[in-house]
N, C-alpha and C positions, 0 to 999 in steps of 0.2 A: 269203133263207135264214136261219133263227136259228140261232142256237150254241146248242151244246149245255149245259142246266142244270148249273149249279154252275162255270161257266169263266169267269174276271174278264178284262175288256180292260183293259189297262194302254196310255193316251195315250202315244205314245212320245216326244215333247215334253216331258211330264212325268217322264218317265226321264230325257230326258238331262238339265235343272234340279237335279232329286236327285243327279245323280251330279255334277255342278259343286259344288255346295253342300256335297257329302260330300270334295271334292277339295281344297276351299278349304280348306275344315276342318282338315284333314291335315299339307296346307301349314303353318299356321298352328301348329300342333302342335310340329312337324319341326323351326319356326323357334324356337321357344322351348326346344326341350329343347336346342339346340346354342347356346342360349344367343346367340340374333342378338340384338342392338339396335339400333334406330334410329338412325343418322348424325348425331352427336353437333356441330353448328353453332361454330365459336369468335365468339365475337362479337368485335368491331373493339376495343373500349374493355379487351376481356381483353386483348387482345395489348398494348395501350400500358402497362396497369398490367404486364406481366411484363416489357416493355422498360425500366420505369422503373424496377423493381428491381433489372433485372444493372446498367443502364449507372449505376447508382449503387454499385453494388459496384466496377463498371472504375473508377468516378471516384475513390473511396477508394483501392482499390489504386496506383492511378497516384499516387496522394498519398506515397507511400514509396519515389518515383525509384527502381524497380527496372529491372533491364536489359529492353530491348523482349522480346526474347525468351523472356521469362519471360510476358508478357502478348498475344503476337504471338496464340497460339490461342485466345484468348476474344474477342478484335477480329474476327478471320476467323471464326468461330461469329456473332457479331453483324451484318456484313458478309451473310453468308449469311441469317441472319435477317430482316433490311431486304430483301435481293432476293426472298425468298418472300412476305415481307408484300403487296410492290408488286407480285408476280403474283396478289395475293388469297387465296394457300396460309396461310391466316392457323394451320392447325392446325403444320403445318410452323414456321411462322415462331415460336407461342410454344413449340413445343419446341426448337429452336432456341436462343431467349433465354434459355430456363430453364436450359440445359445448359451456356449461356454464366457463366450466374448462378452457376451450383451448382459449376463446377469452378473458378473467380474468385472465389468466397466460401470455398472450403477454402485453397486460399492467403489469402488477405486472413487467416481467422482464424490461422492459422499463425504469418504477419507480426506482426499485432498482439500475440498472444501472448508473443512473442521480444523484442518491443519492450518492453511492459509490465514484462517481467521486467528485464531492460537498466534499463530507467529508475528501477526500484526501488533496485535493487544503485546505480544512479548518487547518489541520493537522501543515501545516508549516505556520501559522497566516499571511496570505497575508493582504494587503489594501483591502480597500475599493473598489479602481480604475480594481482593481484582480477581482472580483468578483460582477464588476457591469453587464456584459453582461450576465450571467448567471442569476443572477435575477430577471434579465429583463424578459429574454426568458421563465422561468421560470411564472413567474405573467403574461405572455401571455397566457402560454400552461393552468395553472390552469381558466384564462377567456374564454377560449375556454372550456375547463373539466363541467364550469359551465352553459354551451348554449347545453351541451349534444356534442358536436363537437368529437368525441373520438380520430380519427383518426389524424384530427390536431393537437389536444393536446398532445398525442405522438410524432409525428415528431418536435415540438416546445421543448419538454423535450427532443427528442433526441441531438435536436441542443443545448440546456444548456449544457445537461451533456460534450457534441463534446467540448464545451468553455470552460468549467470548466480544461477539461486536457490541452488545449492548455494554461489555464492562469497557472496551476499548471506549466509544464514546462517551461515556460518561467518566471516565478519565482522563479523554481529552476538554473533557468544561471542565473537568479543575485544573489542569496543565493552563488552559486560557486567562483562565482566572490567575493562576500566577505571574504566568505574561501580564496584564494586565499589572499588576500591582508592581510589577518589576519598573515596567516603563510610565507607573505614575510616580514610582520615585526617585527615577532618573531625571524625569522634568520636575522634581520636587527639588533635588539635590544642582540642579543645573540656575536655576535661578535661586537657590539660598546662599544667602551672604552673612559673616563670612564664610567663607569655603572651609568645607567639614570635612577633610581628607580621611578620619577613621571611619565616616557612614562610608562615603565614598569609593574607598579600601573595601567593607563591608559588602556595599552591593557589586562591584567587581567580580568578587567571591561566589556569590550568589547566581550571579550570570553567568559566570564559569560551570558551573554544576549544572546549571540548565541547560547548557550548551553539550553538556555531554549526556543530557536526558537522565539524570539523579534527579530525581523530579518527587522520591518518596517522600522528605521532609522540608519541600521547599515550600511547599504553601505557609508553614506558618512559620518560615524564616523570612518571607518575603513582608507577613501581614506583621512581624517583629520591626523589621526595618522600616514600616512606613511609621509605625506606633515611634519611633525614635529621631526620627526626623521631624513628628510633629511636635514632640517635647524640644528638640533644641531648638525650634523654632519660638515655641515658647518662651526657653530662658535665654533667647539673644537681643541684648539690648544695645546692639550696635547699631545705627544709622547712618554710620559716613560709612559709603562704599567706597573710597580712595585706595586706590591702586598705585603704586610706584614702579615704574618701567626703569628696569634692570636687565639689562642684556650683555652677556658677557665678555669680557672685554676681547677675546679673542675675532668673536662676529664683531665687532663694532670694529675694529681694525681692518677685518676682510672684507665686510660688507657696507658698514658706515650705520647708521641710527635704523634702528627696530623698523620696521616697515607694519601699516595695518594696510589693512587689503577688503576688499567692499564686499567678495562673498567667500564661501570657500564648498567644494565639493562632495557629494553625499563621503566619499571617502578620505578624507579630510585634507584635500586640497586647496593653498589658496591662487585665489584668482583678482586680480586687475588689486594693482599699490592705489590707496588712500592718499596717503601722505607716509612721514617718515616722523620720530619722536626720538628726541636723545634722550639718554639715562638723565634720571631724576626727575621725569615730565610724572604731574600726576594724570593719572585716568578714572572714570568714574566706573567701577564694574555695573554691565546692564544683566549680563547671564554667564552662565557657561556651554561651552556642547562636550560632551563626555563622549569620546570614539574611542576611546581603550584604556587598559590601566596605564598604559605609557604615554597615553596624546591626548589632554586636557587643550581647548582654545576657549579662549574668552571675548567677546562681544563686550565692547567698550565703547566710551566716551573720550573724545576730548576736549574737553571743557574750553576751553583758551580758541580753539577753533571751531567748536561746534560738527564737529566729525565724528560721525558713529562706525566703527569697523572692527575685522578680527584679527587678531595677535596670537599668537603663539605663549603656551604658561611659560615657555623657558626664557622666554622676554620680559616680565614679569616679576616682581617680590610681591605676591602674595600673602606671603606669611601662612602659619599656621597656627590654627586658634586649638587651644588645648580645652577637650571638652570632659 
């Protein structure tokens, strides 16, 4: 029997291929609008490199003898990590280590921080009174560290360390301030006549201690020697500044007459000869510049010439006025 013209057979085999193929399709579809992907593999060699950066983080932290308890949950985070590795849950195990990492490394930077600042403040040897609030807060945050408290015991270290620079700067304006009074009575001491060798002597002393950052009792040794400078200045009633140029005879044989010289170097060099003065010439003192307890130069006159220049003390009779 034929069928009727114009009526198409459709293979039903071939139906049902098209509708597979139209299904797969679909699927395929369905899976990427929901945004599926592929099952993401950890490989072995990630997992050690993220174990190598927490248990390098526990190792620094342990390095700052905090109480266990403070570090008990990034060990058991690690602990747990190691047991998913060794079942092969390798995705587990660097989530895990990371989590280990990450909440061991916000303390760690905490620590460090609090220390850093401590050690700066420690740098210019403050009191006692410097550094009592910090260790206070300090021996709060580690009795918390030691109740397991974590979070407190942080913010109590953050507050140390906040103290630590506030007492650091506010020790450094009074260290300033003694600067300050040091070097107003250097220039105090540098233009008083006559020359005062025991203040002199005095602030030398003074300077030295500052120099090695003994900085506890120096303010009011410093605001002592200005108070004593201003008294001798009070009871000196001398007005001839006369200088007599004495240079010993050994240089004057090697060298010939005292030389002044027109300027000298921040480190007490001199540069370019004046003129030259034999023993016995008077000079008018104008100032002094103090460069150490050993190298006193003097900024003179010479009268007779009208030449202002600098000399060396050991060219020089000065004398010494007894106060």
């Amino acid at each position: 029997m034929t069928e009727p013209p114009g009526k198409v057979i459709i293979d039903p085999m071939k139906k049902i291929r098209v509708m597979l193929r139209l299904g797969t399709a679909v699927l395929a579809i369905g899976f990427l609008l929901m945004g599926c992907q592929p099952k993401v593999t950890v490989a072995p060699d990630q997992v050690e490199t993220e174990f190598g950066k927490s248990r390098a983080i526990l190792e620094e932290l342990q390095s700052y003898n905090l109480p266990e308890k403070m570090t008990d949950r990034y060990r058991d985070l690690m602990r747990q990590a190691e047991a998913a590795k060794k079942q092969g849950n390798f995705e587990s195990a660097i989530s895990l280590a990371r989590q280990a990492g990450t909440e061991a490394g916000d303390l760690l930077q905490v620590w460090k921080d609090q220390t850093a600042k401590y050690q700066a403040l420690q740098g210019y040897n403050p009191p006692e009174t410097m550094t009592y609030h910090y260790r206070n807060l300090m021996s709060q945050a580690l009795a918390k560290g030691e109740q397991g408290k974590i979070d407190e015991a942080k913010d109590l270290a953050r507050q140390a360390g906040d103290q630590a620079a506030m007492s650091l700067q506010a020790w450094k304006g009074q260290i300033a301030g003694i600067r300050a009074n040091l070097d107003r009575g250097k220039e105090e001491l540098e233009t008083f006549y006559p020359v005062n060798y025991p203040l002199i002597k005095r602030y030398w002393e003074i300077e030295a201690q500052y120099q090695k950052k003994e900085f506890q009792d120096l303010g009011s040794e410093a605001e002592q020697l200005l108070k004593e400078i201003a008294q001798a200045r009070s009871l000196s009633m001398i007005t001839d500044r006369t200088i007599i140029v004495n240079a010993p005879q050994e240089y004057v044989k090697q060298w010939g007459d005292a030389r002044i010289y027109q300027e000298i170097t921040p480190d007490g060099k001199f540069k370019t000869v004046l003129t030259t003065v034999p023993n016995g010439t008077r000079v008018k003192f104008i100032r002094a510049k103090l460069f150490s307890p050993e190298l006193t130069i003097y900024y003179v006159e010479v009268p007779s010439a009208g030449i202002q220049g600098w000399i060396s003390e050991k060219y020089l009779s000065v004398g010494e006025i007894k106060y």
